[in-house]
N, C-alpha and C positions, 0 to 999 in steps of 0.2 A: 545564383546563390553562391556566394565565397563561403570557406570555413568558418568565418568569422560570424556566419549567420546562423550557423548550425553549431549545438552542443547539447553531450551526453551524459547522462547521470547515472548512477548505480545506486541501488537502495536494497538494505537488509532490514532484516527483520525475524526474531524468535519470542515465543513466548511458552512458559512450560503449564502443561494441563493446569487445572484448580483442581484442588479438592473439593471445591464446593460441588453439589450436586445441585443446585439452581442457577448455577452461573452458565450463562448461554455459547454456544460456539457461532462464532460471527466470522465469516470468510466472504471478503468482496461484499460487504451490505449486506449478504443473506445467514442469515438464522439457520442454523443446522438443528434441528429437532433431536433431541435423543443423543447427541453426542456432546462430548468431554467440552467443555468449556475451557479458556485461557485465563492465567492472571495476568490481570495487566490493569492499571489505574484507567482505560479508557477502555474501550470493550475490546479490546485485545486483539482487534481483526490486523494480523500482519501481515494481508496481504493491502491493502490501505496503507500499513503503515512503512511496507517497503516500495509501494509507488512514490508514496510522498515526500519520501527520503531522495529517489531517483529523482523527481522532479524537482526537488527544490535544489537539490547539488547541481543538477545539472543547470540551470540558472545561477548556479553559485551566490546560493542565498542563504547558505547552513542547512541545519539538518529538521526533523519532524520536536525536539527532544527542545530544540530552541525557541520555535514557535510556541509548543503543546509542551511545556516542562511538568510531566510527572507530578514533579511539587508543589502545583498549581489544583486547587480544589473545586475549581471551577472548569476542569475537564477530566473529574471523576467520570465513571461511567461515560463517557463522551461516547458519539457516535462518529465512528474512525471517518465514514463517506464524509460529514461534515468538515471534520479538520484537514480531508483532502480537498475538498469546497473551496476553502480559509487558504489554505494553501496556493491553489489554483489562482484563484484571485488576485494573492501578493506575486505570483510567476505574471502574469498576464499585465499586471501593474505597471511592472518592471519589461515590459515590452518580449514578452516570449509568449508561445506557445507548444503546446504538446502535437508533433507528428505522428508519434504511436509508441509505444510503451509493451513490454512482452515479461512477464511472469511467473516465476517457476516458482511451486508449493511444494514442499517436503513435508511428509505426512505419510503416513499409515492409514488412517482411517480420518474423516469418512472420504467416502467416493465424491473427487468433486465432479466428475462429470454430469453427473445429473442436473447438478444445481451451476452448469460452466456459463450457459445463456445471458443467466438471472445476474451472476458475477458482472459477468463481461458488460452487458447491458448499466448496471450500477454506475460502475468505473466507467464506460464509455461517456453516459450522461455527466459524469463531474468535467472529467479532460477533455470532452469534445474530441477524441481523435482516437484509430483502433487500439485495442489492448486485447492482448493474448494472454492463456492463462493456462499452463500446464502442471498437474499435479505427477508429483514422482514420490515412489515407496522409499523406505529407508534401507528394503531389503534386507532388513532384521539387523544391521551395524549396532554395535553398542553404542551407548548414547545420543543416538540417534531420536529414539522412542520413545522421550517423557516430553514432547513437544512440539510444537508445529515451528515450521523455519520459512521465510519468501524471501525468495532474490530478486530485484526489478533491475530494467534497463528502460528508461525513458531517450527520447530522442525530442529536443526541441527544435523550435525555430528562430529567426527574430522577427515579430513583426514589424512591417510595414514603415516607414518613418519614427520608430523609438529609436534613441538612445538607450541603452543597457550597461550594466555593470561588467 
């Protein structure tokens, strides 16, 4: 494998609580019961949406914003696992794959460990390849604490006999 086979993305991601009290907390595909929900025109899951961002820069295909623009009515409410699907797809198209992908969650509450399996397993089944997922407190910093923040690092490959961009 030369350099040329291998490339790396970075992907962020914030979104500030909702006021709504039915609006759900969605983190890696799972459903957080009882906690603060995000706004966000798709269901706010930013850990999805800072994979998605990792993987598609790192194919150097643009960003989640380009694909899934916001302004589009037709990924109201979207389910994030999905448009990392969508995503995955146009990477793999384009002759790359995902070697493993790692995580960080900036958060206060809730506890992702409980639910870290359920995550991991999610995102494993869309990229086929491992992903790590670690949650970090904000340690009470000022504006830190009206929202959930993810930073990703994806790591591709190229497959096999493609051409790529």
């Amino acid at each position: 494998m030369t350099s040329d086979d291998i490339r790396i993305g970075q992907g962020f991601d914030v979104h500030p609580f909702s006021d709504d009290p039915d609006r759900p907390l969605v983190l890696g595909g799972v459903t957080f019961p009882g906690a603060t929900g995000l706004v966000g025109h798709s269901d706010a899951d930013v850990i999805a949406h800072a994979l998605t961002d990792a993987i598609l820069g790192a194919a150097a295909l643009g960003d989640i914003g380009s694909f899934f623009p916001d302004t589009d009515e037709a990924h109201r409410d979207a389910d994030s696992i999905m448009l990392l699907a969508s995503a995955m797809k146009t990477v793999a198209d384009n002759g790359w794959h995902v070697i493993n992908a790692d995580v960080t969650v900036i958060l206060d509450e809730p506890k992702l460990a409980p639910e870290r399996d359920r995550m991991k397993a999610n995102l494993e089944d869309v990229v086929g390849a491992p992903v790590s997922i670690k949650g970090k407190r904000t340690e009470g910093v000022a504006g830190l604490g009206g929202g959930i923040q993810a930073h990703a690092v994806a790591l591709l490959g190229r497959s096999s006999g493609r051409d790529t961009p």
